[in-house]
C-alpha positions in Angstrom: 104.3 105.9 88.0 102.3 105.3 84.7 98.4 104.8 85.7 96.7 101.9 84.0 93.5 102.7 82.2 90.7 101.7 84.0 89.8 98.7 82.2 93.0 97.6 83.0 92.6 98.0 86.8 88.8 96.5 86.3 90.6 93.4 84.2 93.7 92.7 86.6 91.1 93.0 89.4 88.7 90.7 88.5 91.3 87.9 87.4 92.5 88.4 90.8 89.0 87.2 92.3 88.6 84.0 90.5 92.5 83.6 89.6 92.0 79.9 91.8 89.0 78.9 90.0 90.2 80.2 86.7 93.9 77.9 86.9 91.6 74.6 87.9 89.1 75.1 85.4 92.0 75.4 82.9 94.3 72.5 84.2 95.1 70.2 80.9 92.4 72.4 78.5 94.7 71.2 75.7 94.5 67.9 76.1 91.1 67.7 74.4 92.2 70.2 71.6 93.9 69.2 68.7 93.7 72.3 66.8 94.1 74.6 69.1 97.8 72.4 70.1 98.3 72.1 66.4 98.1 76.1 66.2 100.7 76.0 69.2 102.9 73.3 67.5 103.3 75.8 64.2 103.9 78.5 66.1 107.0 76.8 68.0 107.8 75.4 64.7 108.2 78.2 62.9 110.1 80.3 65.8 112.4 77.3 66.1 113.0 77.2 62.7 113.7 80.7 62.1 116.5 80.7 64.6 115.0 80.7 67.7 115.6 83.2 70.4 113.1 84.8 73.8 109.6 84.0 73.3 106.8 85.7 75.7 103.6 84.1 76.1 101.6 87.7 76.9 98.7 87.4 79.3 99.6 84.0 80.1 97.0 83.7 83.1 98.1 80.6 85.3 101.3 79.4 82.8 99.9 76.2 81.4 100.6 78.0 77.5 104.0 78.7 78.8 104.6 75.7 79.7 103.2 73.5 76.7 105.3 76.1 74.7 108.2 75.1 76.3 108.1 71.5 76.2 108.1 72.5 72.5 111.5 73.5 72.7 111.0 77.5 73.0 112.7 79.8 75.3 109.9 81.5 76.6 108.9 83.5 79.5 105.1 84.3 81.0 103.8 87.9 81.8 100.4 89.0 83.0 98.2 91.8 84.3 97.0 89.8 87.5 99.4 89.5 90.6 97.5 86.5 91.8 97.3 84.5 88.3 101.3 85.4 88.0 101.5 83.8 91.8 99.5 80.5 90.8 101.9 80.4 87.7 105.1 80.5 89.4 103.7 77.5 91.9 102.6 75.7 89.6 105.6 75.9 87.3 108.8 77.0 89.3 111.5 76.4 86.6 109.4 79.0 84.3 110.1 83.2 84.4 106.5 84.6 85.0 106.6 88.3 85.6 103.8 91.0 86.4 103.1 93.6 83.3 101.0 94.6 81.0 101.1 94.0 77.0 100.5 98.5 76.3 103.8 99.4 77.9 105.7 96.3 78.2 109.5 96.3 80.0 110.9 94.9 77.4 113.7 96.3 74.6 113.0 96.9 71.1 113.2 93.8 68.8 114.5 91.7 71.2 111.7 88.9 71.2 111.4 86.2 68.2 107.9 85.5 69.6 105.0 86.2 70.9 101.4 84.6 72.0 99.0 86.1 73.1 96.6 83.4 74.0 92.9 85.1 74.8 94.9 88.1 76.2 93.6 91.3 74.2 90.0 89.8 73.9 89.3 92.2 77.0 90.6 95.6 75.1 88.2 98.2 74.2 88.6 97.7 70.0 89.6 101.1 69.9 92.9 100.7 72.1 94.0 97.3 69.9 96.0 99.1 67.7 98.5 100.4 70.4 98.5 96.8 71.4 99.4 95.3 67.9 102.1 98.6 68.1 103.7 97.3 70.9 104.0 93.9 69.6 106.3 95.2 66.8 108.3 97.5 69.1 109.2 94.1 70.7 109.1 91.6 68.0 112.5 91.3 66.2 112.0 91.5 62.2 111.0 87.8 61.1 109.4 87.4 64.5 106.0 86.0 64.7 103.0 86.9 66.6 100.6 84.6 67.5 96.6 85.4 68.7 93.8 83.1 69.7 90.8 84.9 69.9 86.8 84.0 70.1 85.6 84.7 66.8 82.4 87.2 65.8 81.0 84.2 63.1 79.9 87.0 60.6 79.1 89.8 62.9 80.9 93.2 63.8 83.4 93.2 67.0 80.6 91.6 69.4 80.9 92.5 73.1 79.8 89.7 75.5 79.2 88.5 79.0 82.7 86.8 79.7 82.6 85.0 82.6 85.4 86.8 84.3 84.9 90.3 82.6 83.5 92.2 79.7 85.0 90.9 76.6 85.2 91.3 72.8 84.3 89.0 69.3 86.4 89.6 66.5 85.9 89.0 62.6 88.9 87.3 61.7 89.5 89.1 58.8 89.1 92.3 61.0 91.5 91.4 63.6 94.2 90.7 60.8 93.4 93.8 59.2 94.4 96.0 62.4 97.4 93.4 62.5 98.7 94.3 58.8 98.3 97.9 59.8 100.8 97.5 62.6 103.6 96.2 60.1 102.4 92.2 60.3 101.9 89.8 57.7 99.6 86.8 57.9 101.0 83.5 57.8 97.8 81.4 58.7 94.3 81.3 60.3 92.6 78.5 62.0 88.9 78.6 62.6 87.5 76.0 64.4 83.7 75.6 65.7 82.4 75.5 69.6 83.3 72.1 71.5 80.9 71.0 74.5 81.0 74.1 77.0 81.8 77.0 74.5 79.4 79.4 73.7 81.7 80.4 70.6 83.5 79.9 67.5 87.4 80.1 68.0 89.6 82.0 65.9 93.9 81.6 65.6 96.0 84.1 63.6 99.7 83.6 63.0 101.4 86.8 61.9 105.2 87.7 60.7 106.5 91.2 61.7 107.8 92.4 58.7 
C-alpha cells in the first residue's frame, strides 16, 4: 500500500475531528452567494455544453457542491481524503456516489472525466507538491475537459500560509495559481475575484481552466 505524505494523514485527520461541525456550518453556504453559484453555473454550463460526460467534485467535504452540481444537470460523483466527511456525504445525500481517495493518486482512468472541481480542496498542499496535483488533473481530464478551482486569494502577496480553522492552509496569487495550471497543459477560460462577505477573513478567488 502507497503511504500518504504526512500532510495528508495530518489533513484527512483533522477533517475527521470536526467533519460534524464542518457539514453544519456549511449547510446552504450558497444560498447567500451569487458569485460563487454563478462560478458553479458556468462551470456546469460549459461541461454540459461540451458534451457532457463523469464530472468529480474533488475534495468535496460533506457533498453539498456535489449536489448543487447535480441539480445542474451534471453527472458527477464526490471524492475526499476524510472517511468521516465521505460518511456525512453519503447520509446526507444517498442517491450521490461519494468515495474515499485522494486527488495525488486518484483511482481513476486516463481522460475519462469531462470535469472536475475542486472546491477549496488543494488550498491545504504544501505549494511545492501543486504541480503533481494540476498533473493529475490532466491524466484524468479528457481533452476539452475543464477544471474548475476555488481558492482564498493572497490580494497582492506571495502564496500566504494561514491559520485555517481546520488545518494549515495556503493563499494564492491568482495569476500564480493559473500559471502552475498552464504549465500542466491548462488553458484559462475565466477568473472571478470577489471580496470577503461578513465572516471571511479573505478575498476569494475562482479559476476555470480547459485541458488542452
Amino acid at each position: 500500500m502507497t503511504e500518504h505524505p504526512s500532510y495528508l494523514t495530518a489533513t484527512a485527520n483533522a477533517y475527521d475531528a470536526v467533519a460534524a461541525l464542518y457539514a453544519d456550518l456549511f449547510q446552504g453556504a450558497l444560498n447567500d452567494q451569487p458569485l460563487d453559484r454563478a462560478a458553479l453555473d458556468v462551470f456546469a454550463e460549459v461541461v454540459r455544453t461540451a458534451g457532457g460526460g463523469p464530472v468529480a467534485e474533488l475534495g468535496c467535504g460533506p457533498g453539498y457542491v456535489t449536489a448543487y452540481l447535480r441539480k445542474l444537470g451534471l453527472d458527477i460523483f464526490g471524492l475526499d481524503l476524510s472517511p468521516v466527511m465521505i460518511d456525512l456525504a453519503r447520509e446526507a445525500y444517498p442517491d450521490l456516489r461519494f468515495e474515499v481517495g485522494s486527488m495525488d493518486a486518484l483511482d481513476l482512468a486516463d481522460g475519462g472525466l469531462r470535469g472536475i472541481v475542486s472546491w477549496y480542496s488543494v488550498i491545504h498542499t504544501p505549494p511545492q507538491d501543486l504541480p503533481t496535483y494540476f498533473r493529475e488533473f490532466r491524466r484524468v481530464l479528457a481533452p476539452g475537459g475543464h477544471l474548475l478551482l476555488g481558492f482564498f486569494e493572497s490580494e497582492g502577496e506571495p502564496v500566504t500560509p494561514f491559520d485555517h480553522k481546520v488545518t494549515l492552509a495556503y493563499r494564492w496569487p491568482i495569476d500564480e495559481l493559473a500559471a502552475l495550471a498552464r504549465a500542466a497543459d491548462f488553458v484559462e477560460v475565466g477568473r472571478v475575484l470577489r471580496e470577503p462577505h461578513a465572516g471571511e477573513r479573505f478575498r476569494q478567488g475562482r479559476l476555470l481552466m480547459r485541458r488542452q
